[in-house]
C-alpha positions in Angstrom: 48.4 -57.3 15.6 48.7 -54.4 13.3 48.4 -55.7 9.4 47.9 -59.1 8.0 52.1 -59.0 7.8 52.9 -58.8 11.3 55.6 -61.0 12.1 57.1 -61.3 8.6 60.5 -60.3 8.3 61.6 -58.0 5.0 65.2 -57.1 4.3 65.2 -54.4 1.4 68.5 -53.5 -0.5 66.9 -51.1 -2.3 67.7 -47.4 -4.2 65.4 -44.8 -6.0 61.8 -45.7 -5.9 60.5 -49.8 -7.4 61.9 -51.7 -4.7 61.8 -48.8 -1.4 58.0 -48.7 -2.8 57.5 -52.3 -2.5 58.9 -52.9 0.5 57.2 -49.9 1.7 53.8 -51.6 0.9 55.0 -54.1 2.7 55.7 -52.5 5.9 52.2 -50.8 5.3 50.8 -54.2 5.6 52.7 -54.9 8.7 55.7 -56.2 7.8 59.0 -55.7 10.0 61.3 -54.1 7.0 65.1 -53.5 7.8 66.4 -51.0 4.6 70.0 -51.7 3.8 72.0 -48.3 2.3 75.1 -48.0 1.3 77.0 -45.4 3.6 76.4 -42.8 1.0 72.3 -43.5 1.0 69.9 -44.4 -1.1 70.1 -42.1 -3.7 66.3 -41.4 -3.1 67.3 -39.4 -0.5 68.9 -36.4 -3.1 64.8 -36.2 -4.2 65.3 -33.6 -1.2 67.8 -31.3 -2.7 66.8 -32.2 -6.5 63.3 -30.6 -5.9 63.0 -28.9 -2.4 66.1 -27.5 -2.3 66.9 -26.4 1.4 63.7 -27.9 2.3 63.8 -29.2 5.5 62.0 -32.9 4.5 62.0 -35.1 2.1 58.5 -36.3 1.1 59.3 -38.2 -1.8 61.7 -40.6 -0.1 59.0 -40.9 2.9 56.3 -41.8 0.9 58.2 -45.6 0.0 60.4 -45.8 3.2 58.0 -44.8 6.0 57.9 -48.2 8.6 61.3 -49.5 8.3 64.0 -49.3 10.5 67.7 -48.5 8.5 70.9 -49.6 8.6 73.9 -48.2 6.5 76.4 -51.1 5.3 79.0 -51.1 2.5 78.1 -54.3 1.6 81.3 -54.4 -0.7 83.7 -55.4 2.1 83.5 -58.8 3.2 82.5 -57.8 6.9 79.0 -56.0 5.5 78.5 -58.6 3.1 78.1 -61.2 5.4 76.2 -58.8 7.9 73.9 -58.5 5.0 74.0 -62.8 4.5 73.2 -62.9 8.3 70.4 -60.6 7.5 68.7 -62.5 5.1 69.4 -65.7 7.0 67.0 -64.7 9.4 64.5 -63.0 6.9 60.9 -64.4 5.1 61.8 -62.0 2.3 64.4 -60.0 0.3 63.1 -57.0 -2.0 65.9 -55.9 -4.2 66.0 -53.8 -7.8 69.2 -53.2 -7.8 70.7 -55.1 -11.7 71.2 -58.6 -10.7 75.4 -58.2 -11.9 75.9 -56.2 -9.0 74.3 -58.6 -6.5 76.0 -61.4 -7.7 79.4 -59.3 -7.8 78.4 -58.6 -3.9 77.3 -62.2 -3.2 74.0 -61.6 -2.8 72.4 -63.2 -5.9 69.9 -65.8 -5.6 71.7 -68.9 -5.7 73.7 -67.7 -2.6 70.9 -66.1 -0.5 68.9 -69.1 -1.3 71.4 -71.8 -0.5 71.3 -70.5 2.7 68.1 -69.8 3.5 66.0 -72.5 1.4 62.6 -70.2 3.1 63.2 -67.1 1.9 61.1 -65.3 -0.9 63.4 -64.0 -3.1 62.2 -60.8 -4.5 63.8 -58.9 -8.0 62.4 -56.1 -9.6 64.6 -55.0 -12.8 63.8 -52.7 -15.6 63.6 -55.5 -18.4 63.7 -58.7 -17.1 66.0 -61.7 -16.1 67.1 -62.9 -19.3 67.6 -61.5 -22.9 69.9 -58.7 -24.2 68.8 -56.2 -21.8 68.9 -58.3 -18.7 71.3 -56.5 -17.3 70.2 -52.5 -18.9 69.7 -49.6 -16.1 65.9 -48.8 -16.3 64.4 -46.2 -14.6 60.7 -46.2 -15.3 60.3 -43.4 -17.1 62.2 -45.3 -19.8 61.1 -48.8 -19.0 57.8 -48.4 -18.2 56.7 -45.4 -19.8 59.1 -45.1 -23.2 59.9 -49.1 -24.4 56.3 -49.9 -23.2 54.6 -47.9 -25.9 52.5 -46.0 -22.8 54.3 -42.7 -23.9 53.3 -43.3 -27.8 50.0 -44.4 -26.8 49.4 -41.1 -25.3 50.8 -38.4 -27.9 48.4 -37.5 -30.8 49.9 -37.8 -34.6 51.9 -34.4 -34.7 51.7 -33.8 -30.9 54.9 -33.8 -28.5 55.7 -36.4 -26.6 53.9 -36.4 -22.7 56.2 -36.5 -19.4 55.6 -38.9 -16.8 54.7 -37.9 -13.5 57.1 -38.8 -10.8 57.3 -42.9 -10.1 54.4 -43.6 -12.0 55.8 -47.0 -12.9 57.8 -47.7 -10.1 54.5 -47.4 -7.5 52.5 -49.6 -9.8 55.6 -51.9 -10.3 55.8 -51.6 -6.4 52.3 -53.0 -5.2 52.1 -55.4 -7.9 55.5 -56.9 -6.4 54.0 -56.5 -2.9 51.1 -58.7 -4.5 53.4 -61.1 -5.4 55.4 -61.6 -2.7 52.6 -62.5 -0.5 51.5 -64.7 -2.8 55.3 -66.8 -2.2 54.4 -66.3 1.3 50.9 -68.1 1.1 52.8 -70.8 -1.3 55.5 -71.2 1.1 53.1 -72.5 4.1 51.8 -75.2 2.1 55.4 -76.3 1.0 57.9 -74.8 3.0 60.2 -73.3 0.6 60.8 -69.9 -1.0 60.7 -68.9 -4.2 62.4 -66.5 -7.0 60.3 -63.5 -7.4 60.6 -61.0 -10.0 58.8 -58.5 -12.1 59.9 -56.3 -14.8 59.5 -52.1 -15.4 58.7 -53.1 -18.9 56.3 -55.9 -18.1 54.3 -53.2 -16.0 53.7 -50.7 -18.0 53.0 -53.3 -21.0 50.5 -54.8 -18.7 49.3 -51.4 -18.2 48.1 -51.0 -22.1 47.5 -54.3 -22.4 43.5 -53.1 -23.2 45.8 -52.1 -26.8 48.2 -54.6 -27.0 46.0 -57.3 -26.6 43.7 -55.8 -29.1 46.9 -55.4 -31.3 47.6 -59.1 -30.9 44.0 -60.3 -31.6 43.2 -57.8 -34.5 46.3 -56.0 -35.8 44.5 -53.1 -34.8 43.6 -50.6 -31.4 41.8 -47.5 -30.3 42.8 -44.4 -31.7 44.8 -41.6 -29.5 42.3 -39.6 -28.2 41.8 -36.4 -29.3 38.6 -34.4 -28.2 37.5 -33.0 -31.3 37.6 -36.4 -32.9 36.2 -38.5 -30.3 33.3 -41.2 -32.2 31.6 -41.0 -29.0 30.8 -37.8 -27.6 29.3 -39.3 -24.6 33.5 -40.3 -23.1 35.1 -37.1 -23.5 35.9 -34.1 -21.8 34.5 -30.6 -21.7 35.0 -27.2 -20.4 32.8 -25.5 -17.8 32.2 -21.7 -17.9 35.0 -21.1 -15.0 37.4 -22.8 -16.9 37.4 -26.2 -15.0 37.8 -29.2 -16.8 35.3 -32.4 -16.1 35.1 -35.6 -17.9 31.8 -37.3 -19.0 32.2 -41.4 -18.9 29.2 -42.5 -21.2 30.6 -46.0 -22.3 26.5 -47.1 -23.0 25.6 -44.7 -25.7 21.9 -46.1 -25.4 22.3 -45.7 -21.8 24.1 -42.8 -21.2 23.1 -40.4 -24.1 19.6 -39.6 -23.0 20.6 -38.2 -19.7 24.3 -36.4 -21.0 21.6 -34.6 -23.3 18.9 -33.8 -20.4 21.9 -32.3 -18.5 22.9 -30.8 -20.8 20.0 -28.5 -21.3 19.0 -30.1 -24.7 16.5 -33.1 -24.4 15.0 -32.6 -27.8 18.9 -33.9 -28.7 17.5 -37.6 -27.6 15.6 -37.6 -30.7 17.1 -35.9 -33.2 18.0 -37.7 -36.0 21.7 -36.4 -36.0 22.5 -38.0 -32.8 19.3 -40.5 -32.2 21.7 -43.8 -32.6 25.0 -44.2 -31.3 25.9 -44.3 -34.8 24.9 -41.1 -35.8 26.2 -39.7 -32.8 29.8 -41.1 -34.4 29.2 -39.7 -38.0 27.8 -36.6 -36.3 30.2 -36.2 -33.7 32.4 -33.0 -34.6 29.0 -31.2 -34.3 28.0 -32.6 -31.4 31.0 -31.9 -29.6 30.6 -28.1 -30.5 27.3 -28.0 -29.5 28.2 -29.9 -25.8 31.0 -27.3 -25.4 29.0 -24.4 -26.0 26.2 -25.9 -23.7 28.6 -26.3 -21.1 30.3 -23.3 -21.6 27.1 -21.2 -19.6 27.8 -22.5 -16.2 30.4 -22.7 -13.5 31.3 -26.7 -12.3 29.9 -26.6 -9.6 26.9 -25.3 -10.9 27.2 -28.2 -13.2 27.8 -30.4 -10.3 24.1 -30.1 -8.6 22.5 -30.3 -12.7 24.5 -33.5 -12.6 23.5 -35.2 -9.7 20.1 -35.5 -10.8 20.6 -37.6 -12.9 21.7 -40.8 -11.4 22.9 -42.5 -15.1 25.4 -39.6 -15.2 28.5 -40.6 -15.1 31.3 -37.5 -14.9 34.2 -36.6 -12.7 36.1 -33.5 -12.2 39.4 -32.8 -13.9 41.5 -32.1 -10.2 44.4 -29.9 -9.9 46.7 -31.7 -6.9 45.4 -28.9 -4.6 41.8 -30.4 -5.7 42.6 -33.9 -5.5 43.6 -33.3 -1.5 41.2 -31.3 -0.1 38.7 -33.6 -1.8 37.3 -34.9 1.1 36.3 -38.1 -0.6 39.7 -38.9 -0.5 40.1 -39.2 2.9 37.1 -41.3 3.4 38.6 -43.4 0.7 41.6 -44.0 3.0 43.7 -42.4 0.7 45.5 -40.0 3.5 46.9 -41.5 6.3 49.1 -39.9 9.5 52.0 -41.4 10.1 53.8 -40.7 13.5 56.6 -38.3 13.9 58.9 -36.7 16.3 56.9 -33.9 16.7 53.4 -35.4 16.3 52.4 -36.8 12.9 52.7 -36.3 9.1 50.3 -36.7 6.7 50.8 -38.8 3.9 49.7 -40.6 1.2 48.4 -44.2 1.4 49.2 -47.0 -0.3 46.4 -48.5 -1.9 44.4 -51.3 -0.1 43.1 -51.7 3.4 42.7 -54.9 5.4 39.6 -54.5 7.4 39.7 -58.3 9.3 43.8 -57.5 10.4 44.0 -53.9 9.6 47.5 -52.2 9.6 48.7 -48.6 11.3 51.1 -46.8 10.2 54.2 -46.7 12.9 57.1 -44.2 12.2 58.5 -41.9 9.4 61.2 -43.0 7.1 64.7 -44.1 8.9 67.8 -41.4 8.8 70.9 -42.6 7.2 71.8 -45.6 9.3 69.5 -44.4 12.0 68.8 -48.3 13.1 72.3 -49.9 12.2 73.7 -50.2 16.0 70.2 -51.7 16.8 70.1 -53.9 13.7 73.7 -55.1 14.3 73.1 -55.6 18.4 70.0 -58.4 17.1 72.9 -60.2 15.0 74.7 -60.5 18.4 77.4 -57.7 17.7 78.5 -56.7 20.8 79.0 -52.7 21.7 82.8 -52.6 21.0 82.1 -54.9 17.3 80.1 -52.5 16.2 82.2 -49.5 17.7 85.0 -50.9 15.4 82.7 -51.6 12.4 81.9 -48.1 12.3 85.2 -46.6 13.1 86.7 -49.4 10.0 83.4 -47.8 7.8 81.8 -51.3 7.3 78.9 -49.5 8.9 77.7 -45.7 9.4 75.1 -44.8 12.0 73.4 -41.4 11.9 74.3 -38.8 14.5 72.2 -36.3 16.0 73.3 -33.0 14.5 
């Protein structure tokens, strides 16, 4: 057994990054994922050209593919359609983002799939919803999840230009909370035997993901400021500068708790009981000036000179501003489980993780991410196509299969 999904059955008709990601969690966890393209690809796959150029891989699109077996289908002829229907007929679970118009143009909506397979979890991810105006609006995440959430305005100080998202920020979240919820139509579905419609929004993810503020905005009328450094009420949760130039955050939430030993650190005890910064009030009226005086303290020494001071005191919270070179030679990382190796034709790759281990039915990973159609003769063999079928499905373009170059 290799993951607590073994045995489940995932068709994904999905393109860019949401849905690939939450299948891809899936087939993390074990699941037996078949990824349906259109003959042209999944348009995740240009991620190659877009930012590598001639670069012989395509990272990006492995990260959220890696585990599934592919099979290229032009679902808009009535042949692939109903090799997609057969598919799904056989599957525990669809995974699909793309706008529900299109799948009910290609016969692949809900009421159909479900109709004929009254067990199958039903799984949409769209960038606003099911219902209302936007139902139906394209929404990558950037604009979905980071722009109409308010994440993007959340993050930019009065006067200060706006902050880009980092690549499929929203999707990936969007992506293991969907995984989360699929499993849980899977548990539901043993006690009564039926799937269920599953679905999840861009904009309900990254609204989730400030909820801290938008609750607070619907209890009070009010939230947090933007942070700014200079103007942070609590000196103790901000971040400072060491004398190499490397960035750290201090995470003093207690001020009781945590002041005393930021100060000791520091180099400044007598600071415990001085009467500017003794309470954590007068840490918040006094806190321009403390700031300066914390930045020119830690000015004097390099971090990882820091680093040892730190560790002495155990009620020292703190954690290093990482570059992505940082963040992967960290070696706590690995222990973490956050790098895994996935097999490849010439050995293995290393890649990130998705995030969550199963240590009672832990999962492996298996193989890379699937060429274009790299699967579909294999795919279409299990539907009981014969040899000359599928010789004529791909010679009529129904189906594509890749080719050895």
């Amino acid at each position: 057994m290799s993951g607590p999904l073994h045995g489940v059955k995932v068709v994904e008709l999905g393109v860019w990054v949401a849905g690939p990601a939450a299948a891809g969690v899936l087939g993390d966890w074990g699941a037996d994922v078949i990824k349906i393209e259109p003959l042209s690809g999944d348009p995740a796959r240009t991620f190659q050209r877009m930012f590598g150029g001639d670069m012989p891989n395509n990272p990006v699109f492995e990260l959220d593919n890696r585990n599934k077996r592919g099979i290229a289908l032009d679902i808009s002829t009535p042949e692939g359609r109903e090799i997609a229907l057969e598919l799904l007929d056989q599957a525990d679970v669809f995974v699909t983002n793309v706008r529900v118009d299109a799948l009910k143009r290609a016969g692949l909506d809900y009421d159909t799939v479900s109709a004929r397979n009254p067990r199958l979890v039903y799984g949409q991810i769209t960038g606003y919803g099911l219902e209302g105006p936007d139902a139906n609006r394209p929404g990558y995440d950037i604009a979905a999840f980071w722009a109409r959430s308010g994440i993007a305005h959340m993050l930019t100080p009065d006067g200060g230009a706006l902050p880009f998202q980092r690549g499929g920020m929203g999707d990936h979240t969007t992506g293991v909370t969907f995984a989360g919820a699929i499993s849980a139509a899977l548990y539901q579905r043993e006690r009564s035997g039926l799937g269920q419609m599953v679905s999840s929004s861009l904009l309900r993810q990254g609204v989730y993901t400030i909820g801290f503020d938008l609750n607070m905005m619907l209890g009070w009328g009010q939230h947090p400021m933007i942070g700014q450094r200079t103007q942070m009420m609590n000196p103790s949760v901000n971040n400072y500068q060491a004398g190499d130039g490397k960035w750290f955050w201090v995470v003093g939430l207690e001020g009781e708790r945590h002041w005393p030993p930021l100060a000791r650190v520091a180099g400044h005890p007598e600071w415990i009981e001085d009467e500017r910064f003794v309470t954590p009030l007068q840490r918040a009226i006094n806190h321009k000036e403390l700031i300066a005086l914390l930045d020119e303290a830690f000015s004097g020494k390099s971090l990882d000179e820091w680093a040892d001071i730190f560790a002495t005191e155990p009620d020292m919270f703190w954690s290093p501003v990482n570059s992505a070179e940082e963040v992967l030679a960290d070696p706590q990382l690995r222990h973490a489980g956050g790098l895994i190796e996935v097999p490849d034709e010439y050995g293995t790759t290393t890649m990130i993780a998705s995030p969550a281990d199963f240590h009672g039915t832990p999962g492996e990973p298996r193989w890379i991410a699937p060429k274009l159609g790299e699967h579909t003769a294999d795919v279409l063999r299990e539907l009981g196509r014969s040899d000359a079928v599928i010789d004529e499905l791909l010679a009529r373009q129904v189906a594509a299969q890749f080719v050895e170059e």
